[in-house]
C-alpha positions as CSV (number, residue, x, y, z in Angstrom):
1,X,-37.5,31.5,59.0
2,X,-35.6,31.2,62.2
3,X,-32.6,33.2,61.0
4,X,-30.4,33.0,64.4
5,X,-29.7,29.2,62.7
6,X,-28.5,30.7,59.7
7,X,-26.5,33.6,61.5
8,X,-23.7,32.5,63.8
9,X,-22.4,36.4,64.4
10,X,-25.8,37.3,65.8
11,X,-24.8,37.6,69.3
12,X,-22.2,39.8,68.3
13,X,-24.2,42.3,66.6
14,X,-26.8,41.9,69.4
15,X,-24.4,43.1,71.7
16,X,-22.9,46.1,69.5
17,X,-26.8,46.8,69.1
18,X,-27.7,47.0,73.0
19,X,-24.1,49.3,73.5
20,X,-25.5,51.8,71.0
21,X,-29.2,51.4,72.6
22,X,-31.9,51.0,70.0
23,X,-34.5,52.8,71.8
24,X,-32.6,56.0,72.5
25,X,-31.3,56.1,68.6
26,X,-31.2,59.3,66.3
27,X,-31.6,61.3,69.3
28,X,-32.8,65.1,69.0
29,X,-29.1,66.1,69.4
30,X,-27.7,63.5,66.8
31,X,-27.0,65.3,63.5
32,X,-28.4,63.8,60.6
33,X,-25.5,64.1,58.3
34,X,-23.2,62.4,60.9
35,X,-25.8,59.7,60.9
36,X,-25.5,59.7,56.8
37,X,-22.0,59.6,57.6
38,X,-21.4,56.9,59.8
39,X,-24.0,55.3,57.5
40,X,-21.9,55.7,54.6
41,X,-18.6,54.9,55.9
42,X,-20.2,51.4,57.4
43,X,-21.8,50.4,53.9
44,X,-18.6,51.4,51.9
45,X,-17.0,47.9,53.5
46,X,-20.0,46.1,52.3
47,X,-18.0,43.3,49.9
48,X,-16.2,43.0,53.4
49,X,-17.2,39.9,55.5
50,X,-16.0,40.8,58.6
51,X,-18.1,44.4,58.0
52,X,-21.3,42.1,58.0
53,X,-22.1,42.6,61.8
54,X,-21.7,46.5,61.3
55,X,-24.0,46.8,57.9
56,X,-26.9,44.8,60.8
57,X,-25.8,47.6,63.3
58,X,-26.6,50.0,61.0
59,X,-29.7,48.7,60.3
60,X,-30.8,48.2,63.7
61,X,-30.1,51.6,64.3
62,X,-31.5,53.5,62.2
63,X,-32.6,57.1,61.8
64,X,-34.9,58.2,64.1
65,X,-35.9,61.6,65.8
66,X,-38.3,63.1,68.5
67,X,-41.8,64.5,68.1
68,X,-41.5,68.3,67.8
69,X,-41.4,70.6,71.1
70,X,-42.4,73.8,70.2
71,X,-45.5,74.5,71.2
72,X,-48.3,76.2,69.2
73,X,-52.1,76.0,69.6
74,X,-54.5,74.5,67.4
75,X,-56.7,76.9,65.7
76,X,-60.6,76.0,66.1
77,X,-63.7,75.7,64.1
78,X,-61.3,73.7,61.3
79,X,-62.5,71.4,58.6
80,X,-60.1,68.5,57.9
81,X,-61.0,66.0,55.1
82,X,-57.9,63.5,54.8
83,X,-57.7,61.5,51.8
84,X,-56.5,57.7,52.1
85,X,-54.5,56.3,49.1
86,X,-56.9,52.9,49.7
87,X,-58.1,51.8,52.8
88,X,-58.0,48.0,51.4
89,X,-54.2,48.3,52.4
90,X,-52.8,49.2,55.8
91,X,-50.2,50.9,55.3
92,X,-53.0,53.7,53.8
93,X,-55.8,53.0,56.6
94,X,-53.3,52.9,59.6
95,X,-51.7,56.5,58.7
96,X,-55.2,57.9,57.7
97,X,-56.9,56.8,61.0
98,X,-54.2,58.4,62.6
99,X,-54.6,61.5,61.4
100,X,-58.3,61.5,62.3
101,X,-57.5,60.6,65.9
102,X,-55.2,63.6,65.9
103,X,-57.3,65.9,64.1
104,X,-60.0,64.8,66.5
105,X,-57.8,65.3,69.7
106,X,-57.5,68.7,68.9
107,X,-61.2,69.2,67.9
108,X,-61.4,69.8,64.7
109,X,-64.0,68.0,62.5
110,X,-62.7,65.9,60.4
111,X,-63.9,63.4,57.2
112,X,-62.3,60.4,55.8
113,X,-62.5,60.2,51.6
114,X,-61.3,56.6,50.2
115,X,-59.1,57.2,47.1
116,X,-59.4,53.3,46.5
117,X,-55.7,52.9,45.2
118,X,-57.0,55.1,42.0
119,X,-55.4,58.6,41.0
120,X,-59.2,59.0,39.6
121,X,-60.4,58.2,42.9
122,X,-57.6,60.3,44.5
123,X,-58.7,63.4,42.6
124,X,-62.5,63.1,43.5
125,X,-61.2,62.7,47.0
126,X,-60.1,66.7,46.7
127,X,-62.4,67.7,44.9
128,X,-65.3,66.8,47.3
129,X,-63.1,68.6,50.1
130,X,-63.0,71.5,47.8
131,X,-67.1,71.4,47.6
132,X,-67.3,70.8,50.9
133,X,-65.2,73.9,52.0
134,X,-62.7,72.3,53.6
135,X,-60.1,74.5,55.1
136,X,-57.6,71.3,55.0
137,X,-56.8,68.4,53.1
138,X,-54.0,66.1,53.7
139,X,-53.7,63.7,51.4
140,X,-52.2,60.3,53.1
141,X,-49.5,58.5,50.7
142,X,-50.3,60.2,47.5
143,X,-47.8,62.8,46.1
144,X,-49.5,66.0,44.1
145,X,-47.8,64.6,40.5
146,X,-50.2,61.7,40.5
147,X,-53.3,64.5,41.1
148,X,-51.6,67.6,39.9
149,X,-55.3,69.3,38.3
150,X,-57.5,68.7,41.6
151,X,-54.5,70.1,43.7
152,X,-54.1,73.0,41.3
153,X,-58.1,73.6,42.2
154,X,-57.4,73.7,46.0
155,X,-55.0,76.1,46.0
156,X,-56.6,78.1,44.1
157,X,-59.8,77.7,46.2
158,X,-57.5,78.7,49.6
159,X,-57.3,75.0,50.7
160,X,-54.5,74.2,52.9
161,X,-53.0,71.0,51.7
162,X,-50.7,68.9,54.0
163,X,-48.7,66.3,52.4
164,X,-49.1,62.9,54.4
165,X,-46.0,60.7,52.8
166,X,-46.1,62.1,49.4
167,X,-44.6,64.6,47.2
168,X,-45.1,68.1,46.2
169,X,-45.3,68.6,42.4
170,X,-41.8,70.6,42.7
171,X,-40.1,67.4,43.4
172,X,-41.1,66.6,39.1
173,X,-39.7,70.1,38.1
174,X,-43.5,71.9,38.9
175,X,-44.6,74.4,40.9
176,X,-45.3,73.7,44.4
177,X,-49.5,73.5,45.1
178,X,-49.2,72.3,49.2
179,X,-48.6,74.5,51.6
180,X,-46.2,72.1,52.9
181,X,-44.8,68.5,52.8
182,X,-44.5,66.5,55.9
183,X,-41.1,66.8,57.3
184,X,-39.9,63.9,58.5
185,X,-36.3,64.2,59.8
186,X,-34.5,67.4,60.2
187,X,-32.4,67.9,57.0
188,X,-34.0,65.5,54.9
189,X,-36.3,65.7,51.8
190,X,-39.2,63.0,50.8
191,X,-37.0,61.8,48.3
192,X,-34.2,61.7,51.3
193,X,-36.2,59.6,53.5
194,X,-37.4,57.3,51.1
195,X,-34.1,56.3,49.9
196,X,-32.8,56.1,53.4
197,X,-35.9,52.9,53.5
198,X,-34.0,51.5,50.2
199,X,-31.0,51.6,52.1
200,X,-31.6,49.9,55.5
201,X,-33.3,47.2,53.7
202,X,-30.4,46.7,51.6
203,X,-28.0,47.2,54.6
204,X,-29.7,44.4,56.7
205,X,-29.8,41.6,53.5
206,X,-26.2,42.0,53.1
207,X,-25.6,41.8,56.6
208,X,-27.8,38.5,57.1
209,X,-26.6,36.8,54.1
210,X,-23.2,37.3,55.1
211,X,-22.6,39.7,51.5
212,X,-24.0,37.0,49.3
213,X,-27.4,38.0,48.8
214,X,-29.7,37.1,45.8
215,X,-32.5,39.2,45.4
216,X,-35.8,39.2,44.1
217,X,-36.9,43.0,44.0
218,X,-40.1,44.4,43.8
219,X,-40.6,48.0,42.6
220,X,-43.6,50.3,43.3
221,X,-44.2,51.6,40.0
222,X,-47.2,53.7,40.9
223,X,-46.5,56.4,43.4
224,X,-43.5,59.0,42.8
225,X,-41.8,57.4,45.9
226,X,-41.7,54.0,44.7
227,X,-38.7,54.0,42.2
228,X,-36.9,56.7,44.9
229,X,-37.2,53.4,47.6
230,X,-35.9,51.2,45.0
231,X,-33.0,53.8,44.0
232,X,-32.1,53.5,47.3
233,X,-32.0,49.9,47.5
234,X,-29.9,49.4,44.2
235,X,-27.4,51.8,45.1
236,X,-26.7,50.6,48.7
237,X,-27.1,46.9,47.0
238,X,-24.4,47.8,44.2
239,X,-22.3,48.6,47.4
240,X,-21.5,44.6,48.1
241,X,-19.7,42.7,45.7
242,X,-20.4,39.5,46.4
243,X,-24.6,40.3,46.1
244,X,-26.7,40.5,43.1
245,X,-30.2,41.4,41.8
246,X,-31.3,38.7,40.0
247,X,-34.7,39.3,39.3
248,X,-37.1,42.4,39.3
249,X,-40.9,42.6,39.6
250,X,-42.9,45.6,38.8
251,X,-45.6,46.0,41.0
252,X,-48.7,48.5,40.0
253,X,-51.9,49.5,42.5
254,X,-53.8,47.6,39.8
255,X,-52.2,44.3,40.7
256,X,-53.5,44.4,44.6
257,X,-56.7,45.6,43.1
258,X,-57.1,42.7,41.2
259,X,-55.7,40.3,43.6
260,X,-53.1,39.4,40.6
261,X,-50.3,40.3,42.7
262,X,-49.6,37.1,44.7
263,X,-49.6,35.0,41.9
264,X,-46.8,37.1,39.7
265,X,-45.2,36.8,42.9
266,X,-45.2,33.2,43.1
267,X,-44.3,33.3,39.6
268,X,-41.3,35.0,40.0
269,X,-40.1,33.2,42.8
270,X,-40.9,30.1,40.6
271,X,-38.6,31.6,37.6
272,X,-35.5,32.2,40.1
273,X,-34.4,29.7,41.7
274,X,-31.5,31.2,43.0
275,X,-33.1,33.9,45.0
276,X,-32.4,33.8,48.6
277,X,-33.6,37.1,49.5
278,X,-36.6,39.0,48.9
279,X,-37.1,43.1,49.3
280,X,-41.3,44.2,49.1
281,X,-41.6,48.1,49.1
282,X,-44.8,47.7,50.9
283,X,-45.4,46.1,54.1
284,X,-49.1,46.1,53.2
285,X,-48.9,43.1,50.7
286,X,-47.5,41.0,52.4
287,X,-50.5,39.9,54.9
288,X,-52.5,40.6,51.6
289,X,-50.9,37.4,49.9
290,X,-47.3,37.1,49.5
291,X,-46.6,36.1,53.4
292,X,-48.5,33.1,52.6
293,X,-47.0,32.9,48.8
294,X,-43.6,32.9,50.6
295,X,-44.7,29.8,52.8
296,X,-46.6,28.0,49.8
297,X,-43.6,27.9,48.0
298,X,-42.0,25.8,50.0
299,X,-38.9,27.8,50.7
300,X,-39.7,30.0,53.4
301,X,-36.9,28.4,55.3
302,X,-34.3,29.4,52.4
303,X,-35.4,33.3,51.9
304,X,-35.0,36.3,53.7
305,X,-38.0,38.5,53.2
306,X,-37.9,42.0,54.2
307,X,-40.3,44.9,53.9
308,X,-40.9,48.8,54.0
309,X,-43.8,50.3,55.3
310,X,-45.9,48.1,57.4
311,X,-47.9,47.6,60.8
312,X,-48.6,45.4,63.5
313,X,-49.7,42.9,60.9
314,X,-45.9,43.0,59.7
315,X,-44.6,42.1,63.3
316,X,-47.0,39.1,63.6
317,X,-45.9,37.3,60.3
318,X,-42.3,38.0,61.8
319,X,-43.2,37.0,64.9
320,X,-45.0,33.7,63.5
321,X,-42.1,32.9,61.0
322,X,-45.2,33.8,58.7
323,X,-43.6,34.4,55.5
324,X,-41.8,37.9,56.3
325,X,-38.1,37.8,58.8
326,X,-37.7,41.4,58.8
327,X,-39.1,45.3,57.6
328,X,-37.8,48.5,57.9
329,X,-40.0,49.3,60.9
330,X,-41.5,52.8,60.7
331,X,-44.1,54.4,63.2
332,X,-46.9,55.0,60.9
333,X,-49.1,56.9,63.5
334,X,-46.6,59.1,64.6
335,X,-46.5,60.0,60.8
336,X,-50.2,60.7,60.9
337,X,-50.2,62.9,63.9
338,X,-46.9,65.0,62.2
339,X,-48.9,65.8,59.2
340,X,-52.1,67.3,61.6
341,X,-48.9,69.4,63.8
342,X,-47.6,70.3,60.1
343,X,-51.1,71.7,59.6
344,X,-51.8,73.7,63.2
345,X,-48.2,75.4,62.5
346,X,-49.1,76.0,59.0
347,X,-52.6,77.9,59.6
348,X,-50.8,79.8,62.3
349,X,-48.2,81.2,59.7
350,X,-45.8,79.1,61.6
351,X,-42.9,77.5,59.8
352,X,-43.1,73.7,59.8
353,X,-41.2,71.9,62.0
354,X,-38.7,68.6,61.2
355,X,-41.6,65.5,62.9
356,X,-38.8,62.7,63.8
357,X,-40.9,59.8,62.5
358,X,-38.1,58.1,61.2
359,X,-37.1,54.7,60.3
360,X,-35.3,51.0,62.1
361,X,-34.7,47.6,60.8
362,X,-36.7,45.1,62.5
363,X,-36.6,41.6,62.7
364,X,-37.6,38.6,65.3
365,X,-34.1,39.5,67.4
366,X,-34.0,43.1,67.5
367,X,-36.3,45.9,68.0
368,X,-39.8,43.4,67.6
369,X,-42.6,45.0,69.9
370,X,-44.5,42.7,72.3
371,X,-47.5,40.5,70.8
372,X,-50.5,42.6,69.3
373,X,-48.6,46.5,69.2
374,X,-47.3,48.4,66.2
375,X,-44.1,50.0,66.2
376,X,-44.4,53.1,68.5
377,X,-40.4,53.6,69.5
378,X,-42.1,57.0,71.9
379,X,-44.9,58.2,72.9
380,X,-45.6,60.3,70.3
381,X,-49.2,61.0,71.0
382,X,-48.2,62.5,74.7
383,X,-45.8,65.0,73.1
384,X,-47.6,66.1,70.4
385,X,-50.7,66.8,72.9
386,X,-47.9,68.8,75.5
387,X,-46.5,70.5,72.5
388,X,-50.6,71.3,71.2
389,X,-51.5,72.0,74.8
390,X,-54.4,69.9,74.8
């Protein structure tokens, strides 16, 4: 929808947004728990109209850091196979293709195993690596719960595992099998920064809707990361007073598998007519059906649809007033070229270093790239190649 007809304060909050500068946000020497801070002490008016155009700030803004500095060289003669959660879905093909361009800029052969959306698949994935003698895997969106056997066999085979936006098995209560997780921003967890998703989504629905919001939520039942996002998103939901989750919608890898997903969509749109906002974990299903469900059901003018985890794809529905307004814009490249530095610094007994891939609401009036480009807020790829010396 065009939402600057349904969102008189806009201007204002443009013009707080441009004071704090979106592109120079969560700068190297922000601290993070200030950030949580001022994050927390801007949501806690949330039932408070006049709060509305702060809650969009906040989203706007973000968290976001800078691609590491320190340098450290790339060890040669390495084998990297990266496994890809499902390459049917971009938001597991764009972070896995990155990760082979970095692996690649660096020199390293590198092999690219399609998990297919399947923890069986997943767990064949590592254990052809394992045959094949890799000396690293890095699994892309896939925590070691889901595969926790397979994983157990690469550590004990020497492999060097590099989480690529999952979870070590730790984060259930297990034993860690990766040599290390991705870090994404400095102080933060995986369950941290998945939560912090939850919340800017939440943050920027309250805001648009003025603190009135009627949500349809889908969960992510799957991966270990799914119900974290949707923690997030309850908790920073529960914050207004005058907003309400009124209907929930599992949402398993089987249902984009089988194509089922747009249609229990449309369902549950169907069943709630009161729902005028919408929050999809996954940025990936929306081009894959529910954009155009959103616009079949004949109140794409009425909803505010916003995302996690998406791509260039993403911007263009936004841009189109597609089916999708908004998504909590996340640099999914720089992600993939993190988890390759996480992997140098690791096989050179280097402790890993915080990436700064972080996370900013964006919608058709703040923050949208130009026509065609992802979300890249730097240029990650120069720094990481400075920091490589390559």
């Amino acid at each position: 929808m065009t939402r600057s007809m349904r969102r008189p304060g806009v201007i204002a909050v443009l013009t707080l947004v441009a004071t704090i500068g979106l592109t120079g946000c969560g700068s190297s020497d922000e601290d993070p728990a200030d950030s949580a801070s001022s994050a927390s002490q801007s949501t806690s008016a949330a039932g408070d109209p006049a709060a509305m155009g702060d809650l969009l700030a906040v989203a706007y803004e973000g968290q976001m850091g800078t691609p590491p500095t320190t340098a450290t060289t790339p060890p040669e003669d390495v084998d990297l196979w990266v496994v890809s959660c499902g390459e049917q879905i971009p938001s597991c093909s764009t972070p896995t293709a990155a990760v082979q361009e970095a692996a690649q800029a660096v020199g390293w052969d590198v092999r690219l195993c399609d998990g297919q959306l399947n923890p069986n698949g997943w767990g064949d994935c590592v254990r052809q690596a394992i045959s094949a003698d890799a000396d690293v895997v890095v699994p892309v969106g896939i925590d070691c719960a889901s595969v926790q056997q397979p994983f157990q066999e690469a550590k004990d085979a020497g492999v060097t595992v590099v989480g690529g936006g999952g979870a070590d098995c730790d984060e259930v209560g297990g034993q860690p099998l990766w040599a290390s997780e991705r870090i994404q921003l400095e102080g933060m967890g995986v369950r941290d920064v998945f939560e912090l998703q939850g919340k800017l989504a939440a943050d920027w629905l309250i805001g648009t809707t003025d603190g009135q919001a009627k949500v349809l939520h889908l969960v992510f039942t799957d991966p270990l990361w799914g119900p974290w996002l949707a923690e997030g998103f309850e908790q920073e939901m529960a914050t207004c007073e005058g907003c309400e989750i009124v209907g929930t919608l599992e949402v398993a890898n089987n249902d984009v598998m089988t194509g089922a997903l747009p249609q229990k969509f449309s369902t549950a749109l169907l069943q709630s007519p009161e729902v005028d906002s919408v929050f999809v974990p996954l940025g990936g299903w929306m081009p894959a059906g529910l954009a155009q469900a959103v616009v079949s059901s004949g109140r794409s003018a009425d909803l505010d649809v916003i995302s996690g985890l998406g791509n260039v794809a993403n911007m263009e529905l936004i841009r189109s007033d597609g089916g999708q307004d908004a998504i909590v814009g996340y640099p999914t490249q720089w992600g993939g070229w993190g988890s390759v530095d996480t992997a140098i610094r690791v096989l050179n007994g280097e402790e890993p270093v915080a990436q700064g891939d972080g996370f900013q609401v964006i919608d058709a009036e703040s923050g949208l790239p130009p026509q065609g480009q992802d979300f890249e807020p730097v240029d990650f790829r120069a720094a990481y190649r400075e920091a490589w010396g390559v």
